[in-house]
N, CA and C atoms as a LAMMPS dump frame, in Angstrom:
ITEM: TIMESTEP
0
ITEM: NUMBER OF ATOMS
576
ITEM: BOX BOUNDS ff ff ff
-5.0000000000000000e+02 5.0000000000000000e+02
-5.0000000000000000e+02 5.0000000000000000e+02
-5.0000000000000000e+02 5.0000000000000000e+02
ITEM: ATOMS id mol type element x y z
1 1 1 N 0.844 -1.188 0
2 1 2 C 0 0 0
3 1 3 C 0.886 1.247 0
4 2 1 N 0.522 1.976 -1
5 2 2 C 1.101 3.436 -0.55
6 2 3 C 0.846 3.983 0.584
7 3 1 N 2.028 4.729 0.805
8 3 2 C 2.365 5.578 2.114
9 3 3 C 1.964 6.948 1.716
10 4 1 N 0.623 7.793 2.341
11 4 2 C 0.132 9.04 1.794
12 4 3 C 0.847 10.093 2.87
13 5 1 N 0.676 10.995 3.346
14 5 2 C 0.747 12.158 4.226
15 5 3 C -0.485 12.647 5.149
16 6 1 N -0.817 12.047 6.122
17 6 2 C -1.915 12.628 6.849
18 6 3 C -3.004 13.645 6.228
19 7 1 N -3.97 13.407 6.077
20 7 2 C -5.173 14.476 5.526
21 7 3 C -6.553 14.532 6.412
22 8 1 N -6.646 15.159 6.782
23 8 2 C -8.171 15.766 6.939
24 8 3 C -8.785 16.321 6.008
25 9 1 N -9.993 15.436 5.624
26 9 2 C -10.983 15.759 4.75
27 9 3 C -12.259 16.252 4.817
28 10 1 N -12.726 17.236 4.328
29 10 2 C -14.218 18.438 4.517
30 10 3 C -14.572 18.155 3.313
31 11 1 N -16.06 17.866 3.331
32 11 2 C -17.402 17.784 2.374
33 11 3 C -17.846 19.501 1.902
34 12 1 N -18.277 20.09 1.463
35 12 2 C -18.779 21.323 1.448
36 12 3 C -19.536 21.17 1.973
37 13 1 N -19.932 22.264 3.091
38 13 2 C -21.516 22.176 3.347
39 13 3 C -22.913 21.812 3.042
40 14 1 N -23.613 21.839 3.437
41 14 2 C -25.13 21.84 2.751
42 14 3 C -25.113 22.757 1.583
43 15 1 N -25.495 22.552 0.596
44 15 2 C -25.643 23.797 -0.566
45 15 3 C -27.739 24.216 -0.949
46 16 1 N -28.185 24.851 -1.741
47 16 2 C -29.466 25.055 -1.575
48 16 3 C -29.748 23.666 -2.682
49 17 1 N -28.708 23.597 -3.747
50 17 2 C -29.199 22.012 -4.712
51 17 3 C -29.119 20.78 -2.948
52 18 1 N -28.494 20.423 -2.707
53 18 2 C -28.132 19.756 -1.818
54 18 3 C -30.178 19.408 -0.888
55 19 1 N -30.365 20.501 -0.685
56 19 2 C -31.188 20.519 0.145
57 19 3 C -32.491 20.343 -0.697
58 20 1 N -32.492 20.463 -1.798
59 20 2 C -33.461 20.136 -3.382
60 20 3 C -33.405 18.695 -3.749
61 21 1 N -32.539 18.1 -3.402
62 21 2 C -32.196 16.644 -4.3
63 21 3 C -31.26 16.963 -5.646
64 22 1 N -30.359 18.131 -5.956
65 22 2 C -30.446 18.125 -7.496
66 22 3 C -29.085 17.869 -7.44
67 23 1 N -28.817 17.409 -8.369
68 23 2 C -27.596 16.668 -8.57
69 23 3 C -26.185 18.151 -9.189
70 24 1 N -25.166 17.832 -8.454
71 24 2 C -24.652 19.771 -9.109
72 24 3 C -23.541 19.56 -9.739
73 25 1 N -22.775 18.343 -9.64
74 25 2 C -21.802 17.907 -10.286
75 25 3 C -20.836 19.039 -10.566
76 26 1 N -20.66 19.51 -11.787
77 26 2 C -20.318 20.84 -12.094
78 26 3 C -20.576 22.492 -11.978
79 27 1 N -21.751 22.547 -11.722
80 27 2 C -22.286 23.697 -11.446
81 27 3 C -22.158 23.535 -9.891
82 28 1 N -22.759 24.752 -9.487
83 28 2 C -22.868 24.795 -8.193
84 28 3 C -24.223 25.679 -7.444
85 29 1 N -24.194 25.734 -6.295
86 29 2 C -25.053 26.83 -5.399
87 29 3 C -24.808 26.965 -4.217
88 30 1 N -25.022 28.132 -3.849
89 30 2 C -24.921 28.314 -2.952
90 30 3 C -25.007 27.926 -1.556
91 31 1 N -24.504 27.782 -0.941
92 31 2 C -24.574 27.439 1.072
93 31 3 C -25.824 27.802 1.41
94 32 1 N -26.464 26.673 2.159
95 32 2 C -27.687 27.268 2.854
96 32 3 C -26.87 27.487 4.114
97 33 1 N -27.712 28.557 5.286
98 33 2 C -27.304 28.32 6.622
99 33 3 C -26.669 27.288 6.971
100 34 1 N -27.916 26.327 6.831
101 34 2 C -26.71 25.291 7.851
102 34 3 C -25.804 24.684 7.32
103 35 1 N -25.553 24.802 5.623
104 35 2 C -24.061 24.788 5.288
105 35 3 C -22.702 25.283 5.849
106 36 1 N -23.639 27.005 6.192
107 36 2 C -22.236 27.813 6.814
108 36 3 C -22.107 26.97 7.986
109 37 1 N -23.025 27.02 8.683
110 37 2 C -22.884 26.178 9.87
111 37 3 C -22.029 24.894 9.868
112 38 1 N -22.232 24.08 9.039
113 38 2 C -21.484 22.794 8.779
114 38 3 C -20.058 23.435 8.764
115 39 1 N -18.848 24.076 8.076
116 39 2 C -18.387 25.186 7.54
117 39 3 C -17.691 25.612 9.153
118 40 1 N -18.212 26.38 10.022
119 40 2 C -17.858 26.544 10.908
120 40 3 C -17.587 25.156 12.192
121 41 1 N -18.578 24.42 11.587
122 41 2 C -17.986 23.062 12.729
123 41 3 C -16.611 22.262 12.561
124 42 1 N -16.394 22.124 10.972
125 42 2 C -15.853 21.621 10.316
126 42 3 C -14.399 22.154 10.85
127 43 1 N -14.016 24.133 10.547
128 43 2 C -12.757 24.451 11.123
129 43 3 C -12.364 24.372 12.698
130 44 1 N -14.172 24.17 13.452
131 44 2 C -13.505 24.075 14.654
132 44 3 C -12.586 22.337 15.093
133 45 1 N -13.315 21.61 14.165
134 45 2 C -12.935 20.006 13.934
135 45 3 C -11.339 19.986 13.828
136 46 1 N -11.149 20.455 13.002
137 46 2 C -9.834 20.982 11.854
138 46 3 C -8.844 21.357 13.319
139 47 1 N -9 22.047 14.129
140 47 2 C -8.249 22.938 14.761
141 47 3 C -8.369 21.707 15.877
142 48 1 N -8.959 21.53 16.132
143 48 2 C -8.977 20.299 17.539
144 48 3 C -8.188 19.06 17.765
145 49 1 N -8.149 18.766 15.987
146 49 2 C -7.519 17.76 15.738
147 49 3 C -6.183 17.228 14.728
148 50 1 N -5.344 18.94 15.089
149 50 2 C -4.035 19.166 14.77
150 50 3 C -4.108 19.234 13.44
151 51 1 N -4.945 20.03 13.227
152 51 2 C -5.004 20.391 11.287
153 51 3 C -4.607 21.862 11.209
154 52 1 N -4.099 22.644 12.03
155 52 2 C -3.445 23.794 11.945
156 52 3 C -2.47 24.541 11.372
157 53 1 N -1.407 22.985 11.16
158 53 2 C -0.207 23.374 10.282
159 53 3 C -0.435 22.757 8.859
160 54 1 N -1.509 22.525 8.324
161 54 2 C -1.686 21.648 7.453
162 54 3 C -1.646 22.309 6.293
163 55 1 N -1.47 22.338 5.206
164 55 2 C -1.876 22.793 4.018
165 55 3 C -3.114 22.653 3.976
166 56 1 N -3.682 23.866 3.185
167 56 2 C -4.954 23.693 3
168 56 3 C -5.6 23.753 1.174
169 57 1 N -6.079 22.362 0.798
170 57 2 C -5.975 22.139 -0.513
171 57 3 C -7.644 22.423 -0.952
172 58 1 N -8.076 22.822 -1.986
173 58 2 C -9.797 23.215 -2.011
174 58 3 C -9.875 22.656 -3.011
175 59 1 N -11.163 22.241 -3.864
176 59 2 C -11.841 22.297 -5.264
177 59 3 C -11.982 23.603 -5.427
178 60 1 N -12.09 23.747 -6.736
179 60 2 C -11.875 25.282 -7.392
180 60 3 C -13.362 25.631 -7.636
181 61 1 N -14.715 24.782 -6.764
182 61 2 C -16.164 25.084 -7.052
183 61 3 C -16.324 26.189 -6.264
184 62 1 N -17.695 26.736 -6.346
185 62 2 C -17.742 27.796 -5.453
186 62 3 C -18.203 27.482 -4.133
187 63 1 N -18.315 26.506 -3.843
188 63 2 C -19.632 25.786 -2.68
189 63 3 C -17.981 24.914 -1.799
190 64 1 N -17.234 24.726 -2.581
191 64 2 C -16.08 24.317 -1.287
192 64 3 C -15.116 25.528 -1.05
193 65 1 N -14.789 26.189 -1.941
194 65 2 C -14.225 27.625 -1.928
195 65 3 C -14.891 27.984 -0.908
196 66 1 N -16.585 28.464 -0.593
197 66 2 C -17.088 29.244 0.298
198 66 3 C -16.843 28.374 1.896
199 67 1 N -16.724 26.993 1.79
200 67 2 C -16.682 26.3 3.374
201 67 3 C -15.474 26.106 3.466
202 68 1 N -13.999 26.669 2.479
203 68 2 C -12.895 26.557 3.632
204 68 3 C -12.703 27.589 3.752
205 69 1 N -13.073 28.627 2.892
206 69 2 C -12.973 30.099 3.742
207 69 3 C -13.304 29.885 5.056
208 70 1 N -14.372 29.743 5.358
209 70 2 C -15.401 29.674 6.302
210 70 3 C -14.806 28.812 7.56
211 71 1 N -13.939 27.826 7.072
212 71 2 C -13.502 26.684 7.736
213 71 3 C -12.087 26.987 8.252
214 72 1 N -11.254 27.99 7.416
215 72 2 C -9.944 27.985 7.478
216 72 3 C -9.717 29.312 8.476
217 73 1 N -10.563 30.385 7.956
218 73 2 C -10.99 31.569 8.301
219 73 3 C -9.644 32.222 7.604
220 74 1 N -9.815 33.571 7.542
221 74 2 C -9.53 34.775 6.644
222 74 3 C -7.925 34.835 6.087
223 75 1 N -6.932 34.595 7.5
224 75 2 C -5.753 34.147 7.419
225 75 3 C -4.766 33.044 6.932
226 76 1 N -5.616 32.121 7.109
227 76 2 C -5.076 31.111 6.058
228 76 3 C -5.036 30.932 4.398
229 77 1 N -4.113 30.333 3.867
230 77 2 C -3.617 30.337 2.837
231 77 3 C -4.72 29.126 2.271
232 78 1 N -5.24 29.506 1.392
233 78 2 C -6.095 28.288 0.413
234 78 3 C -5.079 27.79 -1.252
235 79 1 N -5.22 26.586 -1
236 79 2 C -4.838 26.215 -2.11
237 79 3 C -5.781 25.661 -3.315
238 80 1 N -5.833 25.624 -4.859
239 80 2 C -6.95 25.208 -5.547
240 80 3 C -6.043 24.645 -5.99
241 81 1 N -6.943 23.555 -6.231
242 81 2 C -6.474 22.436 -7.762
243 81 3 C -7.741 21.413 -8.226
244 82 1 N -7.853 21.513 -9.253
245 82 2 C -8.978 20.979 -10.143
246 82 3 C -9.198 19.797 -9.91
247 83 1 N -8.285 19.078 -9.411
248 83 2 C -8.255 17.637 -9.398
249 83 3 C -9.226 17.073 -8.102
250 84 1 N -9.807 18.056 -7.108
251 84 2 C -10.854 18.26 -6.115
252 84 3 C -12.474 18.082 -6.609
253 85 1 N -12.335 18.741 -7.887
254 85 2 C -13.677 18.895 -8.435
255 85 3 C -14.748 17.87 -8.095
256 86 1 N -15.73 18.052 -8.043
257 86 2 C -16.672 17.113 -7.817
258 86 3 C -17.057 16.015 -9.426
259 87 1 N -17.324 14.689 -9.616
260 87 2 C -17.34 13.863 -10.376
261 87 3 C -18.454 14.723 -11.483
262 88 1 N -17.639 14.39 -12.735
263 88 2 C -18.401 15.112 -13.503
264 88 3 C -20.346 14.224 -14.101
265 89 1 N -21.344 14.857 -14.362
266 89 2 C -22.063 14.174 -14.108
267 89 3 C -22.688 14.384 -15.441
268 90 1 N -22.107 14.988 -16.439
269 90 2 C -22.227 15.108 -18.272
270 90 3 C -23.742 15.707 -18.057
271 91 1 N -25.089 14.757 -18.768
272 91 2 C -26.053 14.899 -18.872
273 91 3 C -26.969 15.043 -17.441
274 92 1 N -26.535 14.242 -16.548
275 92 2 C -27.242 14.351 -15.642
276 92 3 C -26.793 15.751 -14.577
277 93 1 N -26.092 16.362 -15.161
278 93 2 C -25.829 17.55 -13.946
279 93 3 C -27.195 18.617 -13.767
280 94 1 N -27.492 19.354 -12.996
281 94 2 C -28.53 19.778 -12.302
282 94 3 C -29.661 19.339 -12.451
283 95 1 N -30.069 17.925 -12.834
284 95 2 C -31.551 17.158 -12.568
285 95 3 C -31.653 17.042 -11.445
286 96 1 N -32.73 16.313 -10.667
287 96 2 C -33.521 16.324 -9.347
288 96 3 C -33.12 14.834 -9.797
289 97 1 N -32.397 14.33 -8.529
290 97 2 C -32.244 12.751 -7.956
291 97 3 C -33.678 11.748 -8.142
292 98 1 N -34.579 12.651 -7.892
293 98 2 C -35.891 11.678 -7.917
294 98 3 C -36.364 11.464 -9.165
295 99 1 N -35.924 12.502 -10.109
296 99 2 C -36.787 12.715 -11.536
297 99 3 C -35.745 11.255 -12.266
298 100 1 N -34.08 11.516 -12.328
299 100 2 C -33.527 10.316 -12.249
300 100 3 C -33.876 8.787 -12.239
301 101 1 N -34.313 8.417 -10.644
302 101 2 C -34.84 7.324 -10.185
303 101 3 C -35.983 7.051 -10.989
304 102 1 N -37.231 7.846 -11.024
305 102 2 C -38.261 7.564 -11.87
306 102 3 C -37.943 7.211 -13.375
307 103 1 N -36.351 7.761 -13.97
308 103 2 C -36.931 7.729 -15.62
309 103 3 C -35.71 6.619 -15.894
310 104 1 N -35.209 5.956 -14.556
311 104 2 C -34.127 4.675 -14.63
312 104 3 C -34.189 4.225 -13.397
313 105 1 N -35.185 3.338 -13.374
314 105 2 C -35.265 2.905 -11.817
315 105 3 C -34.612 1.67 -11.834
316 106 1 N -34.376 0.883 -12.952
317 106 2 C -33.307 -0.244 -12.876
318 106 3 C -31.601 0.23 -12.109
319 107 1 N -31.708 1.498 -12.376
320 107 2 C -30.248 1.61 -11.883
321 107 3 C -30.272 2.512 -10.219
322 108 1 N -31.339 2.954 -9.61
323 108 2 C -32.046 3.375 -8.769
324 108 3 C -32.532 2.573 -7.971
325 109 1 N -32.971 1.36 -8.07
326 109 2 C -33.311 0.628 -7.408
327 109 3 C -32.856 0.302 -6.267
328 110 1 N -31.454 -0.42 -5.952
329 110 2 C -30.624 -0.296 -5.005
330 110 3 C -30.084 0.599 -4.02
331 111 1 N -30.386 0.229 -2.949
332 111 2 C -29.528 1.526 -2
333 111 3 C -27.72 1.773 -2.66
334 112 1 N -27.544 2.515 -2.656
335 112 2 C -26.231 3.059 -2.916
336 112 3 C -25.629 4.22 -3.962
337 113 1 N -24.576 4.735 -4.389
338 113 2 C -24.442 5.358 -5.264
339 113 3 C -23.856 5.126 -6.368
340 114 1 N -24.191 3.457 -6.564
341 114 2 C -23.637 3 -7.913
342 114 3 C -23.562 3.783 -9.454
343 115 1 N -24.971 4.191 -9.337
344 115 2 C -25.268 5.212 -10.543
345 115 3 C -24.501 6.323 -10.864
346 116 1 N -23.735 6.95 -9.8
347 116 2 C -22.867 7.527 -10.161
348 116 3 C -22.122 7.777 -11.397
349 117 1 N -22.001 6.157 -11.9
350 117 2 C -20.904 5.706 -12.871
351 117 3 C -21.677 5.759 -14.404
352 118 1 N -23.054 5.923 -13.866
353 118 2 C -23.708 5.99 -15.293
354 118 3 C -24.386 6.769 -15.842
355 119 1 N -23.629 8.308 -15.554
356 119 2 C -24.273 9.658 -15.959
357 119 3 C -24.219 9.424 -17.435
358 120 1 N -25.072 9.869 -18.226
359 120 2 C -24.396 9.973 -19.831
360 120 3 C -23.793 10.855 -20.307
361 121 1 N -22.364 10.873 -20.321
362 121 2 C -21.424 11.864 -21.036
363 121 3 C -20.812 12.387 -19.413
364 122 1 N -21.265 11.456 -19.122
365 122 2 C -20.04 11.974 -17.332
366 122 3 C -18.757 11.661 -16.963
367 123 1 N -18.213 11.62 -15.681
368 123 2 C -16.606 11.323 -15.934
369 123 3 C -16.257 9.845 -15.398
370 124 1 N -17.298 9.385 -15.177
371 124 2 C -16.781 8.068 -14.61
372 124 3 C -15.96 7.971 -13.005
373 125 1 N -16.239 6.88 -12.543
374 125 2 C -15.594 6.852 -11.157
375 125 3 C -14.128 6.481 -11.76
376 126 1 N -13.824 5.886 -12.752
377 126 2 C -12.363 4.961 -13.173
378 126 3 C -11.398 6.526 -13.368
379 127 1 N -12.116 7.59 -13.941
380 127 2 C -11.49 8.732 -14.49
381 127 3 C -11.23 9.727 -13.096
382 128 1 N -12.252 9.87 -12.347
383 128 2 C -12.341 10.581 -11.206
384 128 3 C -11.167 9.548 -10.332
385 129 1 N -11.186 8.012 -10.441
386 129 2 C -10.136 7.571 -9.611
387 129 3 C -8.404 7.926 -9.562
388 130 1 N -8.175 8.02 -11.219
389 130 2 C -7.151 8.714 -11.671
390 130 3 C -6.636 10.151 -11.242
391 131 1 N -7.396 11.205 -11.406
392 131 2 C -7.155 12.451 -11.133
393 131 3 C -6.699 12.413 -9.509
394 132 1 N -7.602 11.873 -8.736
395 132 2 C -7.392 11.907 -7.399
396 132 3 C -6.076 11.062 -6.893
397 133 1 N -6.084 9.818 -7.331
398 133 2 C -4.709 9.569 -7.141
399 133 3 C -3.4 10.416 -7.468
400 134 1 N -3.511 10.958 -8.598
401 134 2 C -2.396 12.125 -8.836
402 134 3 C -2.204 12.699 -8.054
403 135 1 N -2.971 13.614 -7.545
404 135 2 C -3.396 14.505 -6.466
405 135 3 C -2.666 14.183 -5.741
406 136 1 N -2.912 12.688 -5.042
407 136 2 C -2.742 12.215 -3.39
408 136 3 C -1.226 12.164 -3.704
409 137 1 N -0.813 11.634 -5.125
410 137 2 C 0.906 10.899 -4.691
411 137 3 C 1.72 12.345 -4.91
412 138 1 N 1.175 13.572 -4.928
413 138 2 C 1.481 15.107 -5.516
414 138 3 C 1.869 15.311 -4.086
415 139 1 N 1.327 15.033 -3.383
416 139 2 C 0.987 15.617 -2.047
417 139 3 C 2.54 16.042 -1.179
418 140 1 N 2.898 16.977 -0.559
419 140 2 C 4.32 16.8 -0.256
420 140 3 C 4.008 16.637 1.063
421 141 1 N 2.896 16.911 1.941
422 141 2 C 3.074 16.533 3.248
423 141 3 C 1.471 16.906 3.673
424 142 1 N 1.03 16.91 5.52
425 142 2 C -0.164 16.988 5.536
426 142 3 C -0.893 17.799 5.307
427 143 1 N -2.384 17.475 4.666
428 143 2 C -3.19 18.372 3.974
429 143 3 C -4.446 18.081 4.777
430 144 1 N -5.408 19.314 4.848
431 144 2 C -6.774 19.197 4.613
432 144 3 C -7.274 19.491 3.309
433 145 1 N -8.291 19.322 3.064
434 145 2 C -8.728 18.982 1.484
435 145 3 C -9.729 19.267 1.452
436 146 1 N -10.726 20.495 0.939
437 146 2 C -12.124 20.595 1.132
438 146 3 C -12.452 20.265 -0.282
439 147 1 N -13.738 19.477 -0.657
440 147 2 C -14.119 18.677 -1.863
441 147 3 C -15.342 18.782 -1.528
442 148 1 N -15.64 17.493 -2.517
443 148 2 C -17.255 16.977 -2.496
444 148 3 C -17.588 15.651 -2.43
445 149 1 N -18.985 15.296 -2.173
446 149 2 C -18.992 13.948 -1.838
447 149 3 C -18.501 12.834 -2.211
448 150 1 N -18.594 12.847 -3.567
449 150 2 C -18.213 11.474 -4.538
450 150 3 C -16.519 11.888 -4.126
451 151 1 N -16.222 13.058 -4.521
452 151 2 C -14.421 12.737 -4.724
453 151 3 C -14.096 12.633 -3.47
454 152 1 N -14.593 13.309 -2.177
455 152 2 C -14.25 12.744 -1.146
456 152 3 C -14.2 11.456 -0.881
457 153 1 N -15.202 10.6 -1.472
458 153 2 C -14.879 9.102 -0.513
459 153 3 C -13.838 8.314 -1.324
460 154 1 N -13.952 8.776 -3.169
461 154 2 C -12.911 8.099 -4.051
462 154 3 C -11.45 8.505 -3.094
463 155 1 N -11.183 9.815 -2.377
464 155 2 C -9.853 10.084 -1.541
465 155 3 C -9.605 9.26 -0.777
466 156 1 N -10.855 9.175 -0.224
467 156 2 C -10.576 8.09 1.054
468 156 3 C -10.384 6.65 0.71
469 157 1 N -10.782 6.328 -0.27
470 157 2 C -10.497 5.169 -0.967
471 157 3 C -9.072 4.547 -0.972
472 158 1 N -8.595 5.485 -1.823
473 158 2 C -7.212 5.556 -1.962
474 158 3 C -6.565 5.808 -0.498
475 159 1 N -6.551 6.684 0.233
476 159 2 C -5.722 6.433 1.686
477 159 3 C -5.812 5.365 2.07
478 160 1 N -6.808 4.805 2.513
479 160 2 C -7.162 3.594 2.688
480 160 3 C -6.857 2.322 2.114
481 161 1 N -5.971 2.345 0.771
482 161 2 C -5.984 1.458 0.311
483 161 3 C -6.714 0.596 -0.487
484 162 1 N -7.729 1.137 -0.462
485 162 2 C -9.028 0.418 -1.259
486 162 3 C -9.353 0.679 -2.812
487 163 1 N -10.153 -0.24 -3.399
488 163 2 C -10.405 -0.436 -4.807
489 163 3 C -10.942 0.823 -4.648
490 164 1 N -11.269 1.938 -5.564
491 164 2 C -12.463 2.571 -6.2
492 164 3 C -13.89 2.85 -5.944
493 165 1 N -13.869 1.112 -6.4
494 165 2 C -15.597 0.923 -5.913
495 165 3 C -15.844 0.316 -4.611
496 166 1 N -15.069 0.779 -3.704
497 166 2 C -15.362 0.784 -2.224
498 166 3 C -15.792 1.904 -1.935
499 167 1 N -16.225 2.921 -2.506
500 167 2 C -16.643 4.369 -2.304
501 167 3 C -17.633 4.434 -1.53
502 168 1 N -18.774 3.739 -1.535
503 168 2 C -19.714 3.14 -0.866
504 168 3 C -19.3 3.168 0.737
505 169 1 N -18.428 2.221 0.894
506 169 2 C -18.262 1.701 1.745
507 169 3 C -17.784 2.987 3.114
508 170 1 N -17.235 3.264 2.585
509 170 2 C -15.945 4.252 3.244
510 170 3 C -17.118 5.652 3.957
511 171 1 N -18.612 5.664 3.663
512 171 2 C -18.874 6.686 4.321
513 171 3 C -19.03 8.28 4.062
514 172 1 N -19.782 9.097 4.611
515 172 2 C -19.902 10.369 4.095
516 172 3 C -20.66 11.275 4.909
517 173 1 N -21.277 12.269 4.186
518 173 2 C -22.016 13.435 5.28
519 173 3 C -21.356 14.463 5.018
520 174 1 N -22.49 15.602 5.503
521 174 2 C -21.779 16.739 5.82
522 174 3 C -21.683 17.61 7.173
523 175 1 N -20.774 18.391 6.977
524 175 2 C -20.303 18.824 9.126
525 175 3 C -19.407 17.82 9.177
526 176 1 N -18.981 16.875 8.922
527 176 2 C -17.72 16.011 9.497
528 176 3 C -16.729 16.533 8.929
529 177 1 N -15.429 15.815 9.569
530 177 2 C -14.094 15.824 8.8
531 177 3 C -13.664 14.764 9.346
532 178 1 N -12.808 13.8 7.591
533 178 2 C -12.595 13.011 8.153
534 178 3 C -11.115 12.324 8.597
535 179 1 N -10.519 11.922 9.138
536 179 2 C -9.15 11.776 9.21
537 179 3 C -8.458 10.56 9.078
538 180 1 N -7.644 10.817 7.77
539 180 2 C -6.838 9.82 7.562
540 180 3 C -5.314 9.632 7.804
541 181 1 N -5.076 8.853 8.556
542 181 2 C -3.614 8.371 9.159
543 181 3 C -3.116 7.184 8.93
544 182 1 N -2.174 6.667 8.267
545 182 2 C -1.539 5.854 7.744
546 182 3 C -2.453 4.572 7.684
547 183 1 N -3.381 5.512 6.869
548 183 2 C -4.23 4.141 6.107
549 183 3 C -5.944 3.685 6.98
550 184 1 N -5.924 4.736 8.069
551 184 2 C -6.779 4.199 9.072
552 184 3 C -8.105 5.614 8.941
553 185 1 N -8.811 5.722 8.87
554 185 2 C -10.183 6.271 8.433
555 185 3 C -10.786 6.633 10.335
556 186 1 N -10.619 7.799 10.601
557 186 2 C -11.668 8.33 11.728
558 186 3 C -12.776 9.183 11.571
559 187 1 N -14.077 9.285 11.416
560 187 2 C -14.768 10.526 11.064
561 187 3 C -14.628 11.009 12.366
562 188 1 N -14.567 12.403 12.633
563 188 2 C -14.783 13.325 13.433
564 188 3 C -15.908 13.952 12.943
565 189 1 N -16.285 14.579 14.451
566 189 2 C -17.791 15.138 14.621
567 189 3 C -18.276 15.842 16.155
568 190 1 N -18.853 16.947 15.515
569 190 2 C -18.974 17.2 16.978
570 190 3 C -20.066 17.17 18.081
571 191 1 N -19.823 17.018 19.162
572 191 2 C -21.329 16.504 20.152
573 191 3 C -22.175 17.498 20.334
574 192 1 N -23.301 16.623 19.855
575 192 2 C -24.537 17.56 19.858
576 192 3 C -25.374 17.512 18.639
């Protein structure tokens, strides 16, 4: 197994698609409240749990841009790189999850986010697995990483050691951060 560099990982907040069902892939929207909120739990997470000296790495969307501001606060240095982006979702980007399920319920059917992989004209988890690995073996030392759901867990994948399509497996949400240490997966969270 590769040997990565410690990371703490942040979801973007709640966004207003988020709170719609709509799928944002590429586009984006805005933070609801309790996004910011998520956003502010997230840097107090960050700070509790020795993410202070960390680099701080973002997606170049506007919806993780706005929660590590938020997360890092004003003084810290943000870093972008594309390779954060959220999984591209071709045809299916800003539809409603449910309208989806109804007009392909063979691939809907199942609990999980298999479908992911079968946007039409999207980027694939195999392509999104690539970019992110770059990323990770780029890495010169510890990072937090603010992203999005899908590429977050494909990250964690890879720290972890795991296939790809363990993405599933590995977990998610938003308001957490999650921490990876030589291969070992903690979500943090805070009480209450």
């Amino acid at each position: 197994m590769t040997t990565f560099p410690d990371c703490l990982i942040l979801r973007h907040g709640e966004t207003e698609w988020n709170r719609a069902g709509r799928l944002q892939g590429a586009l984006d929207s805005p933070l609801t409240q309790r996004g910011r909120a998520h956003a502010a739990a997230q840097g107090r997470l960050v700070r509790e749990n020795g993410g202070l000296g960390f680099d701080w790495w973002v997606s170049p969307q506007g919806r993780a841009q706005a929660t590590a501001r938020i997360a890092a606060g004003a003084e810290t240095p943000l870093r972008t790189d594309a390779a954060l982006a959220e999984i591209a979702m071709g045809d299916w980007t800003g539809k409603l999850r449910a309208e989806l399920a109804a007009a392909h319920p063979a691939l809907f059917q199942a609990e999980g986010l298999a479908w992911y992989d079968h946007a039409p004209g999207g980027e694939g988890l195999m392509a999104l697995g690539a970019r992110t690995q770059a990323f990770l073996m780029a890495l010169q030392g510890p990072a937090v990483i603010v992203t999005h759901g899908i590429t977050s867990r494909v990250l964690r994948c890879h720290l972890q050691g795991l296939p790809v399509d363990a993405f599933e497996e590995v977990g998610g949400g938003q308001g957490v951060v999650y921490a990876l240490c030589g291969g070992v997966q903690t979500c943090l969270r805070e009480e209450g």
